[in-house]
C-alpha positions in Angstrom: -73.3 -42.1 29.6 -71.4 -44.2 27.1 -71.4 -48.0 27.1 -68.8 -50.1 26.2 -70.5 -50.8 23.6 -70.8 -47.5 21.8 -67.4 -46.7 22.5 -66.1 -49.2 20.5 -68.5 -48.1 17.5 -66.7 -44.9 17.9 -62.9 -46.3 17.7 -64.3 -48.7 14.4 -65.9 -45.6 12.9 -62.4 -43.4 13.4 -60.5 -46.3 12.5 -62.4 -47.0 9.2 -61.8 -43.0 8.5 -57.8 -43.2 9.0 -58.1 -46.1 6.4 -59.9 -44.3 3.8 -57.9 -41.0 3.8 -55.0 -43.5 3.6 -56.5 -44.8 0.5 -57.9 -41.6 -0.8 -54.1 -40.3 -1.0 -52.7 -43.5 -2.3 -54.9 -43.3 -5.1 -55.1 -39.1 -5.8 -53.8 -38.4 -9.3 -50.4 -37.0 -9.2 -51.2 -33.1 -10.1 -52.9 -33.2 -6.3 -49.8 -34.2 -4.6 -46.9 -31.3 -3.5 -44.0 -31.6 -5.2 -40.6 -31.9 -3.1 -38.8 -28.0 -3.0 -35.1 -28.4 -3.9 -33.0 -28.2 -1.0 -30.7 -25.5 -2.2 -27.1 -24.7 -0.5 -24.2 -22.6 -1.3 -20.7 -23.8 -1.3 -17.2 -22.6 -1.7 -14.7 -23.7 -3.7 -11.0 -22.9 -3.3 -8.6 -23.2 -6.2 -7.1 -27.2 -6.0 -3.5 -25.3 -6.6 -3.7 -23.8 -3.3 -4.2 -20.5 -4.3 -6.6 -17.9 -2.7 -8.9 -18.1 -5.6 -12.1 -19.1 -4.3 -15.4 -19.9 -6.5 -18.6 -19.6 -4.4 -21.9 -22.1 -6.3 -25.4 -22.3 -5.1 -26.3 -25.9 -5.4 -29.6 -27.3 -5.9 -31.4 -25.2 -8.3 -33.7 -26.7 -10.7 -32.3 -26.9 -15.0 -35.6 -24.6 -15.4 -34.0 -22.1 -13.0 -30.3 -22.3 -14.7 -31.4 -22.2 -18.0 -33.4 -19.2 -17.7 -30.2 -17.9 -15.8 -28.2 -18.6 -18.6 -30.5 -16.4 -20.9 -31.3 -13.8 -19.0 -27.9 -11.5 -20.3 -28.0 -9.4 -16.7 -26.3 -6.6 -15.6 -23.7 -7.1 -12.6 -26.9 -5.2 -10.5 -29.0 -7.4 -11.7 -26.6 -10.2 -10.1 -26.3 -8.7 -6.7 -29.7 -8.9 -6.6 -30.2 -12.4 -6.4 -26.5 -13.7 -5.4 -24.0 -11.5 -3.8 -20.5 -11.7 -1.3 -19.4 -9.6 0.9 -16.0 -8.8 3.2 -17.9 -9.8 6.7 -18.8 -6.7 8.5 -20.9 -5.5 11.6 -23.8 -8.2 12.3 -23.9 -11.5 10.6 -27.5 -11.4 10.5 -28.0 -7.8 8.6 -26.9 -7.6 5.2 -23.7 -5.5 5.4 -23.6 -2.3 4.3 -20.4 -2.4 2.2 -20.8 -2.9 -1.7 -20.8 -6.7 -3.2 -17.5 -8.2 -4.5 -17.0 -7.9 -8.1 -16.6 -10.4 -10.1 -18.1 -13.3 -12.7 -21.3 -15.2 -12.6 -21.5 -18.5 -14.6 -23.5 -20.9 -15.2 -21.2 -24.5 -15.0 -22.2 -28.0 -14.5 -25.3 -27.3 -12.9 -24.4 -24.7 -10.6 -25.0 -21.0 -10.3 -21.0 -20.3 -9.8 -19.3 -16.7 -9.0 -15.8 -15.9 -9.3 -14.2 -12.8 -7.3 -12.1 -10.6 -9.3 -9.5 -10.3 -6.9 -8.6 -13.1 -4.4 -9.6 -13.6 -1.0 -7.8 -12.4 1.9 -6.5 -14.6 4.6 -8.1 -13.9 8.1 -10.8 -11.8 6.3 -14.4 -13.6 6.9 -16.4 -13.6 3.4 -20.5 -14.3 3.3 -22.6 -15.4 0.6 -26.6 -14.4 0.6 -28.6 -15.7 -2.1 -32.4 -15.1 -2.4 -34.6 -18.0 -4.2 -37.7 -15.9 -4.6 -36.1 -13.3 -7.1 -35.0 -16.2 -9.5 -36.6 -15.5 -13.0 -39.2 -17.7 -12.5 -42.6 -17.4 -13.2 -43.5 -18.3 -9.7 -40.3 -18.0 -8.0 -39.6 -20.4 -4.9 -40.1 -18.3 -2.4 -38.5 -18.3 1.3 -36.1 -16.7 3.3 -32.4 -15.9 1.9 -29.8 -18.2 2.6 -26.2 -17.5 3.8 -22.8 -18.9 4.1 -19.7 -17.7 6.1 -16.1 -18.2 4.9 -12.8 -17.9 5.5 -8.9 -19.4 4.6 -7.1 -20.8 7.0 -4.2 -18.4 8.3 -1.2 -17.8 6.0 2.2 -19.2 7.6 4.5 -17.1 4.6 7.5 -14.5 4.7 7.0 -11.5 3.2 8.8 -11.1 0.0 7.3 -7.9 -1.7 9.4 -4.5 -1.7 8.7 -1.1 -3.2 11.1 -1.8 -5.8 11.7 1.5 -7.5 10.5 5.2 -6.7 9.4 7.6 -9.5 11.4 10.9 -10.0 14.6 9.1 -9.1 16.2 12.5 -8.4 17.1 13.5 -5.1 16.3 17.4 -5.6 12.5 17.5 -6.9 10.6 21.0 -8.0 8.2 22.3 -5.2 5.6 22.2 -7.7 6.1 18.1 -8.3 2.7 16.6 -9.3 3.5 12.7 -8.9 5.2 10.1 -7.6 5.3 6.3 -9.6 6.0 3.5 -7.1 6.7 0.8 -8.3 6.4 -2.9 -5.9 8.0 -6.4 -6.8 4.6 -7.9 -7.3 0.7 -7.6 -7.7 -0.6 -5.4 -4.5 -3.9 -5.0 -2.7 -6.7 -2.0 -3.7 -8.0 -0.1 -1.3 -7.1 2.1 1.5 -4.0 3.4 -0.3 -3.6 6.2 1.8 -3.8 4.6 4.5 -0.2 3.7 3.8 1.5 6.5 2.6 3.0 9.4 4.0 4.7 12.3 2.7 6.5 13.7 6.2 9.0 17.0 6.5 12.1 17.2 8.4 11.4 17.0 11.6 9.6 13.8 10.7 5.7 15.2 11.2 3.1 14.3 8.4 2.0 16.9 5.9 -1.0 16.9 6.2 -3.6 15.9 3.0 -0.9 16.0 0.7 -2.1 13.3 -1.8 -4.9 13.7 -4.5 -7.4 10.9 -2.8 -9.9 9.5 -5.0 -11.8 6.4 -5.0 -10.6 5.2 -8.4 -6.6 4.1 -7.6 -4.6 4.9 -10.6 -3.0 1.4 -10.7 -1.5 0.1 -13.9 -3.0 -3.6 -15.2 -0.4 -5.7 -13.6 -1.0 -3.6 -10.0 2.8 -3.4 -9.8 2.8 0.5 -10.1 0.3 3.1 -8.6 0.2 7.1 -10.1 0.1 9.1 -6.8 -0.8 12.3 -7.3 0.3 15.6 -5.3 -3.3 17.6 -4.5 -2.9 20.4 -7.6 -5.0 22.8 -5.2 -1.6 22.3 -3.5 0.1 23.4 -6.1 -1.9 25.8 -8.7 -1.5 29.9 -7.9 -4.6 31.5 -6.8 -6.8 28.6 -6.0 -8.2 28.4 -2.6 -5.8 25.2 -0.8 -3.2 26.7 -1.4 -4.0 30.3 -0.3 -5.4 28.6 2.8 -3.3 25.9 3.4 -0.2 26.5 1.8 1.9 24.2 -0.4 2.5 20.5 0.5 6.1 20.9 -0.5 8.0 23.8 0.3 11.6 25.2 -1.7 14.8 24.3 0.6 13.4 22.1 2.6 13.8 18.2 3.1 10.8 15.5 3.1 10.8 12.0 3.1 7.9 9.7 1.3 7.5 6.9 3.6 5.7 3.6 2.3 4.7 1.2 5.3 4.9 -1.9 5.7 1.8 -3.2 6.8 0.1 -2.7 3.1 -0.6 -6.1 2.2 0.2 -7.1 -1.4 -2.0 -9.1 -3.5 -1.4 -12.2 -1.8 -2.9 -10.6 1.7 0.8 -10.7 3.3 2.3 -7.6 4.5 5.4 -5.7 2.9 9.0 -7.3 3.9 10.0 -3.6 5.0 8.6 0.2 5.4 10.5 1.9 2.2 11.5 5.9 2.5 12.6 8.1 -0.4 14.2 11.2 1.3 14.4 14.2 -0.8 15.0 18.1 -1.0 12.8 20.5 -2.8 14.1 23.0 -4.9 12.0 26.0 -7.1 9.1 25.6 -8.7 9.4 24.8 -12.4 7.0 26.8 -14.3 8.7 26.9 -17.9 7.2 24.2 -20.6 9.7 21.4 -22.4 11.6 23.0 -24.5 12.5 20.3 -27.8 15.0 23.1 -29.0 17.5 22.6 -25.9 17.2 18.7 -26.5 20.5 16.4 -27.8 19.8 14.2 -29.7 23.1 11.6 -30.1 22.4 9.1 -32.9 24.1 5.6 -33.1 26.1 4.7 -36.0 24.4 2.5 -38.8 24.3 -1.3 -38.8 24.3 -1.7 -35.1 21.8 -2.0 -32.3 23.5 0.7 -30.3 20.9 3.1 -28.6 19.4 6.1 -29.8 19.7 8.8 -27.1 18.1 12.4 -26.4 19.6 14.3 -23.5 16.9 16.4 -21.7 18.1 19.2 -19.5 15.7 18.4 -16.6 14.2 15.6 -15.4 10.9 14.1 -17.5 8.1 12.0 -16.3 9.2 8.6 -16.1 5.7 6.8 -17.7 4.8 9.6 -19.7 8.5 9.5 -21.7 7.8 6.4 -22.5 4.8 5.9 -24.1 5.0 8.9 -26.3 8.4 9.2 -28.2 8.7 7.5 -31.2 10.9 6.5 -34.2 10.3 6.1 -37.9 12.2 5.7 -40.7 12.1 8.7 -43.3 9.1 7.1 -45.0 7.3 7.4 -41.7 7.6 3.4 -41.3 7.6 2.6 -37.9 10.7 1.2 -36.2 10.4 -0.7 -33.0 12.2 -1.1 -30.4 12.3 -1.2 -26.2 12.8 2.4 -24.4 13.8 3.4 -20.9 15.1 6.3 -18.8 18.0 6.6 -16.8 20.4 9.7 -15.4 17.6 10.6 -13.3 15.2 10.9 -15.9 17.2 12.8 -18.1 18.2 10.5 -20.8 15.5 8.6 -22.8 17.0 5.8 -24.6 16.1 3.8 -27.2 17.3 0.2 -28.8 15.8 -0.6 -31.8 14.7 -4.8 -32.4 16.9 -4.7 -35.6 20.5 -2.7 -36.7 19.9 0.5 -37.7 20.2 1.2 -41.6 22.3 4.1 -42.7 20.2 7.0 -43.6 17.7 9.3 -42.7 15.7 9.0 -39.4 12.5 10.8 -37.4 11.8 11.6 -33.7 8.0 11.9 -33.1 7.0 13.3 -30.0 3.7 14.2 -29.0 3.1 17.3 -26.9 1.9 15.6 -24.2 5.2 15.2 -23.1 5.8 16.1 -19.5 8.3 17.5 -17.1 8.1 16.7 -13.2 5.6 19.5 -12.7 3.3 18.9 -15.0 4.5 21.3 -17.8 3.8 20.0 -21.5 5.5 21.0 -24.8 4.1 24.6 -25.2 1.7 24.4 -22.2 2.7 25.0 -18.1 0.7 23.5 -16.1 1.0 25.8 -13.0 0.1 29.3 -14.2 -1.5 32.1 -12.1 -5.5 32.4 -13.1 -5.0 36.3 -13.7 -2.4 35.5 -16.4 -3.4 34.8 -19.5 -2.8 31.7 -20.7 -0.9 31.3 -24.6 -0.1 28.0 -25.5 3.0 28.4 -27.6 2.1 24.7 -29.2 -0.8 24.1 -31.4 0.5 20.8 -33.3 -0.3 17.5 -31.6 3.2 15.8 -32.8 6.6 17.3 -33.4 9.1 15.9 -35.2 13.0 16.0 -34.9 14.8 14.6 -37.6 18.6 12.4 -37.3 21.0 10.4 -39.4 23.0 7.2 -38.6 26.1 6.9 -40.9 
C-alpha cells in the first residue's frame, strides 16, 4: 500500500522530470529543433479592369523552391505535373479527367503564378491542384495536394456579337463546295464548334455529318473567322462516304447553313441572334481556274484607282487574297490593300501610292482556288480511275498590264 508519504515522492520525482525536459529543449542546439513547413495556399487573381482574365499563384513557397522553379526551363507537361486548372467536372474530389488549361507559368514576386490562354467563363467552376512533394527539391515537402475552386460572378450583359459575313456570298453554290468562311463581329469561344452548326435541306431536316470535324478548329488569330470544311469523302468520286452515304449537297436543291445562337463568343455571352444563309446548289464544278478567260481592267496612271481582274466564277474568298500580287516591271513589289466583291468574282486591288505610267505584273500563284477546290492546272474532285495530269507545273504565273 502507498503512504502519503511516498506518494508525494512520486509527484516531486515527475515533477522534477517535466522540469528537466523543459530545460533540455530550451537549451538543444538549433539543428535538433523542427523547422516550421510553409503554410502554402493558392489564390486567384482576377484582372483589376474587370475583365475575365484571371491569374491563379500558389503562395507560400520557399525562395529555394522558386528559384529552382525559375531554372528548371520545363515543358508545359512538366507544369501540369506539379500545378494544373481545370474546367470543374464530375467529383470535386478526383482529379478530372479533362486535359489542363493552357496557358503561362511565371515566376513573379514570389509567387508561382499561371495565366490561362483564354479567359474564364462566367458560370463555369475552375479548380486549381497543386502537389508540394513533386517541387524540384532535393527533399521535396511532401503531403497531400492542395485545391482551390473558382468561379466569376454571373454576367448581367446583352449580347452584341453577330455572324457578320458568310463566305461564298453567292446564292447558287457548286454541289461539290468544299468551305464555308464565317466571319463573327468579335473574338469567339473554341470548342464544340459543331455543336452549333447546321447545314439543313429544304424541308428544314439536318444533313447529317456534313462538316469535316477535327479537333484542331481552323480559326484565324484574331478568332473572328473559322474555315469550315464540307467532309471531301462527301464530295470526292469513288471513295467510300459518298458511295455509301451520298453527297451532303445535292444539284437543284435548296439548303440553309444555320449558326445558333447559343455559341458563346469569347466573352462567355451567347450570340444576339441564330444567323441562316439559304442557298441553292447547282452542278458540280470540276474544271480548274482558267488565267486565260481572266480580265484584267487596269487603272489609268497617277491615280489610286483600283486594279481589277474579272473572274468568270466565283473564287475563294481567303485564298484570293493572300496570293495575287503586283510588281512593277523590275519585279519591285507594290503594295497595296485587296478585297473581293460581285460575289467573289472581282478581286480588286488599291495600291498605297498612284500608279506610275508604265509597265506592270500580276503574280499569281497556282494555289489559287475556285469554290470547289479546283487550283490553276489541278481539280480537286477527279474520279480515282482517271488519271490524273496536272496541266500546271510552275508555282507562279504571271500576267502582264499597263497603266497610261
Amino acid at each position: 500500500m502507498w503512504s502519503a508519504g511516498a506518494g508525494a515522492t512520486v509527484v516531486a520525482v515527475g515533477a522534477s522530470i517535466a522540469f528537466l525536459a523543459v530545460v533540455i529543449a530550451a537549451a538543444a542546439p538549433e539543428h535538433f529543433k523542427t523547422a516550421p513547413q510553409p503554410q502554402i495556399s493558392i489564390r486567384w487573381t482576377p484582372d483589376p479592369s474587370g475583365s475575365s482574365r484571371v491569374a491563379v499563384e500558389v503562395d507560400g513557397l520557399t525562395a529555394a523552391a522558386l528559384e529552382k522553379l525559375r531554372r528548371s526551363n520545363w515543358s508545359l507537361p512538366q507544369w501540369h505535373r506539379l500545378f494544373s486548372v481545370y474546367a470543374q467536372q464530375g467529383d470535386a474530389n478526383t482529379i478530372p479527367n479533362v486535359p489542363p488549361m493552357l496557358g503561362t507559368y511565371r515566376i513573379l514576386s514570389g509567387v508561382l503564378r499561371f495565366e490561362p490562354q483564354f479567359p474564364l467563363q462566367s458560370g463555369v467552376t475552375y479548380r486549381a491542384i497543386f502537389f508540394p512533394q513533386r517541387l524540384p527539391d532535393e527533399n521535396g515537402l511532401g503531403g497531400d495536394s492542395i485545391t482551390s475552386l473558382f468561379q466569376l460572378p454571373p454576367r448581367k450583359s446583352v449580347p452584341t456579337t453577330v455572324v457578320s459575313r458568310v463566305y461564298p456570298s453567292a446564292e447558287v453554290l457548286p454541289e461539290n463546295l468544299l468551305k464555308f468562311y464565317i466571319y463573327f463581329s468579335a473574338p469567339m469561344s473554341r470548342g464544340q464548334i459543331y455543336d452549333h452548326i447546321a447545314l439543313r435541306n429544304d424541308s428544314g431536316k439536318a444533313i447529317e455529318l456534313p462538316f469535316l470535324e477535327i479537333d484542331e478548329e481552323l480559326w484565324d488569330p484574331t478568332m473572328t473567322r473559322l474555315t469550315l470544311f464540307i467532309d471531301p469523302g462527301r464530295i470526292k468520286r469513288g471513295v467510300r462516304p459518298l458511295e455509301e452515304i451520298g453527297p451532303a449537297l445535292e444539284a437543284g436543291k435548296q439548303y440553309t447553313l444555320v449558326v445558333d445562337r447559343a455559341w458563346k463568343d469569347g466573352a462567355g455571352d451567347q450570340l444576339r441572334e441564330t444567323f441562316q444563309k439559304a442557298f441553292r446548289v447547282g452542278p458540280p464544278d470540276r474544271d480548274p481556274p482558267d488565267p486565260s478567260r481572266w480580265q484584267i481592267r487596269p487603272p489609268k496612271a497617277d491615280t489610286r484607282e483600283s486594279l481589277s481582274i474579272i473572274f468568270p466564277e466565283s473564287m475563294d474568298h481567303a485564298i484570293a487574297q493572300r496570293v495575287i500580287r503586283v510588281t512593277a516591271d523590275s519585279g519591285e513589289l507594290v503594295n497595296g490593300t485587296t478585297a473581293l466583291d460581285d460575289q467573289e468574282q472581282r478581286w480588286n486591288f488599291k495600291p498605297n501610292t498612284p500608279w506610275r505610267r508604265g509597265a506592270y505584273k500580276l503574280v499569281v500563284e497556282t494555289t489559287l482556288e475556285d469554290l470547289a477546290g479546283n487550283s490553276i492546272g489541278k481539280p480537286f474532285d477527279v474520279d480515282l480511275f482517271e488519271p490524273i495530269q496536272r496541266r500546271q507545273q510552275t508555282p507562279t504565273i504571271k500576267m502582264s498590264f499597263e497603266t497610261r
